[in-house]
C-alpha positions as CSV (number, residue, x, y, z in Angstrom):
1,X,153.0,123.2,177.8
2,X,151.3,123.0,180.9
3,X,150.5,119.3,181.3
4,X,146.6,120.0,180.0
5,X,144.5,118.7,177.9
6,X,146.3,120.2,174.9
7,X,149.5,118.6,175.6
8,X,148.2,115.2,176.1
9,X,146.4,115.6,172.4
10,X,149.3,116.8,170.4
11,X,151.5,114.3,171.8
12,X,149.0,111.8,170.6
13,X,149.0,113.2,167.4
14,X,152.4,113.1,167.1
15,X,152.8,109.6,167.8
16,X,150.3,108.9,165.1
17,X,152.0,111.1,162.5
18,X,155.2,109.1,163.8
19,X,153.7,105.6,163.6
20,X,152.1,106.4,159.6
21,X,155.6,107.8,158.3
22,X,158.1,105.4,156.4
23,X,161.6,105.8,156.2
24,X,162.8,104.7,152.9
25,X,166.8,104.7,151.8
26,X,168.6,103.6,148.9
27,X,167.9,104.1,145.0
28,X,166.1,101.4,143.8
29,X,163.8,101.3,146.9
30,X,162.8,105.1,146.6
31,X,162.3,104.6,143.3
32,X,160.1,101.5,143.4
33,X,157.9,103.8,147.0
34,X,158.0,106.5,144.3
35,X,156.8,104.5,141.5
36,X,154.5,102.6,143.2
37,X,152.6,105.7,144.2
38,X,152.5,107.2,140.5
39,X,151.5,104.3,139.5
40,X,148.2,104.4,142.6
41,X,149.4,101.0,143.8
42,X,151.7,102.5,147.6
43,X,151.6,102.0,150.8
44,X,150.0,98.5,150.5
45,X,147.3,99.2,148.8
46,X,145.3,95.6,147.7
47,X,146.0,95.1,143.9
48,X,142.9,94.7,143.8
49,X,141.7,98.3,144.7
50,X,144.0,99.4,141.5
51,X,142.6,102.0,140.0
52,X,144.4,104.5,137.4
53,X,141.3,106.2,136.5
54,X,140.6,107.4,140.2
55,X,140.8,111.4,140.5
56,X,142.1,110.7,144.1
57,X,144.6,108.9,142.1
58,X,145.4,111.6,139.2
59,X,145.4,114.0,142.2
60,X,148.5,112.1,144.4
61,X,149.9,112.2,140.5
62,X,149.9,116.2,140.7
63,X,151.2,116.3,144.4
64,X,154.0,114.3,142.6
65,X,154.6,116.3,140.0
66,X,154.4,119.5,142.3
67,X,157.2,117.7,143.9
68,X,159.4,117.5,141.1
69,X,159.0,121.2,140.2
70,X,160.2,122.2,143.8
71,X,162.8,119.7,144.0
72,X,164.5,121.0,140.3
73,X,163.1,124.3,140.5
74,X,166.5,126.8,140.7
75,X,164.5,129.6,143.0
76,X,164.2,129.8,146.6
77,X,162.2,126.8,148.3
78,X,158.4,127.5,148.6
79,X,158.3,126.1,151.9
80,X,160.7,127.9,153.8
81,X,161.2,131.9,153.4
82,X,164.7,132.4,152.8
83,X,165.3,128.9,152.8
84,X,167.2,127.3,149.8
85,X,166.5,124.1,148.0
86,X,169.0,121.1,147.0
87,X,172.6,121.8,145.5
88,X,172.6,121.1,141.5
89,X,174.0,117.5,142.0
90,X,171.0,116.9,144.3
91,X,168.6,118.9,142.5
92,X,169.6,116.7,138.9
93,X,169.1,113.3,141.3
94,X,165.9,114.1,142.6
95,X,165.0,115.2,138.9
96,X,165.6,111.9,137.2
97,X,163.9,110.4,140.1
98,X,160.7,112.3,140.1
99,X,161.0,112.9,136.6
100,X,160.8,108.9,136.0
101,X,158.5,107.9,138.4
102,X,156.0,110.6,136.5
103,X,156.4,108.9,133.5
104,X,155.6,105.8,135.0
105,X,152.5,106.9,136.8
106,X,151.4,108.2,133.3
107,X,152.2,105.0,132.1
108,X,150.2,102.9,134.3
109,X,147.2,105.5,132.7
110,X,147.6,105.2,129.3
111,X,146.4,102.2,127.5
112,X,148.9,102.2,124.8
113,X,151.8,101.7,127.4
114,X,149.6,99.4,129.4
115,X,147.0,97.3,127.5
116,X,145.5,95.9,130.4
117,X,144.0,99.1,132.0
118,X,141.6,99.0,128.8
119,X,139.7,96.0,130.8
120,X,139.1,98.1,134.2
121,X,138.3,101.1,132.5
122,X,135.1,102.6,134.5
123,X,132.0,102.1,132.1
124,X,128.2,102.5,132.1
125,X,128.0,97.9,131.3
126,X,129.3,97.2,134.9
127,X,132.4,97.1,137.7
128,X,135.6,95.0,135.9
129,X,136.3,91.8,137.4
130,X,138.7,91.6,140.7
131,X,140.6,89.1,138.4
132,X,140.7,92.0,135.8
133,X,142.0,94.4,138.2
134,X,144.6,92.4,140.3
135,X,146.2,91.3,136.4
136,X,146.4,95.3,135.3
137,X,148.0,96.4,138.9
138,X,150.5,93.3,138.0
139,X,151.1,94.3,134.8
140,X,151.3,98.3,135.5
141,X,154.2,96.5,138.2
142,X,155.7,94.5,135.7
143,X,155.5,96.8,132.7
144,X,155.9,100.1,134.4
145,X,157.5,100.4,137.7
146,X,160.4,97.8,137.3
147,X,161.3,98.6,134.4
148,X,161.4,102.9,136.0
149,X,163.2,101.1,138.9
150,X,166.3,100.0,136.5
151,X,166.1,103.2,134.3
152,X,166.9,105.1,137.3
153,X,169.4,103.1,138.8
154,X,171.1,103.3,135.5
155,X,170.6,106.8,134.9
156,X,172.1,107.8,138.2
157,X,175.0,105.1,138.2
158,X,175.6,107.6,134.9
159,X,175.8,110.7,137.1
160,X,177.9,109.0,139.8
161,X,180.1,107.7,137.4
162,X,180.8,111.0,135.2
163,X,180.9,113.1,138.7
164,X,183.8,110.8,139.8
165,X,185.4,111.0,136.2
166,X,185.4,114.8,136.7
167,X,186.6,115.3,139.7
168,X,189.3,112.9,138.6
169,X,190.1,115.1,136.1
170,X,189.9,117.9,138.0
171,X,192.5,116.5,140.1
172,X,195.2,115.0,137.6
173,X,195.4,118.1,134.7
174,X,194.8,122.2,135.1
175,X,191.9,123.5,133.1
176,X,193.4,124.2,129.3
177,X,192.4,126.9,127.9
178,X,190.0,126.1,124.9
179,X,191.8,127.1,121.1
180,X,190.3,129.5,118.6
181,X,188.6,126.7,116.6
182,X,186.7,125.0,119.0
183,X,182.9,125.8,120.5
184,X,183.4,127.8,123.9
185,X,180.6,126.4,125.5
186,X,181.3,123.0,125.0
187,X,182.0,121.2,128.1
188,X,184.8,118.9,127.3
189,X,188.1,121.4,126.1
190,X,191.1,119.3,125.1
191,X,194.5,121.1,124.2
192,X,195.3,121.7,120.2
193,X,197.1,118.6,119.1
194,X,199.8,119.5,116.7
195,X,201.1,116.8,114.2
């Protein structure tokens, strides 16, 4: 720019936009940022503001989920024209980890999975207790993210594992080719064993 008015204002907006964003690395704290916002309890939100049956909430839920579809979707990304999305090893990460932390923002909504939502359910009798609310958003943590949190950590020390088992293979024998007995799509060919 020019050194105007302009310039002065985006640069101030893009300090703030710098200041608000979080960098978060590793699995299980992506999946417990990730969790935590399904389940409407991120970015240090007070437990007791919890509140599952917001549409604000259900709404960051569908942002989620739009997410998810983009990240596993096997088209061109939506956000770039001619851009391309994640290879398939990426692609089946971030699917387990969106994929999870849905369930667990669906979770922390349904009553059956998480009895104590059933207390701080909005009714026409009155506003639920702060005590009420603060024990739900501790239970929706305790019942629903950490137990998402080792799920996924599980789930993709799977992957990692069978990738490297794979590629291991990959390196010790050449592909056999599959007799006339067995499936041809199955995955895992092993030679005809004669007695």
């Amino acid at each position: 720019g020019n050194g105007g008015v302009d310039d002065i204002d985006t640069e101030f907006r893009r300090g703030q936009i710098a200041s608000a964003m979080v960098v978060t690395s590793g699995v299980e704290a992506t999946t417990r940022y990730l969790s935590m916002i399904a389940v409407a309890l991120a970015n240090g939100r007070p437990k007791e503001e919890f509140s599952p049956f917001s549409s604000r909430d259900a709404h960051v839920l569908l942002q989620l989920k739009r997410a998810f579809e983009a990240a596993s979707s096997p088209e061109v990304s939506p956000f770039e024209v001619g851009g391309s999305i994640p290879s398939p090893p990426c692609r089946a990460r971030l699917g387990l980890l969106f994929r999870n932390c849905l369930r667990a923002g669906k979770s922390a909504r349904d009553p059956s999975m998480l009895p104590e939502i059933e207390t701080i359910r909005p009714s026409i009798w009155g506003v639920p207790s702060s005590a009420d609310v603060v024990s739900a958003a501790e239970a929706a943590i305790t019942k629903v993210v950490e137990p998402t949190v080792k799920l996924v950590v599980s789930e993709l020390g799977v992957m990692e594992r069978g990738s490297t088992v794979a590629e291991l293979r990959s390196k010790v024998a050449p592909p056999t080719e599959p007799n006339k007995t067995q499936n041809p799509k199955s995955k895992h060919v092993r030679p005809c064993q004669t007695a």
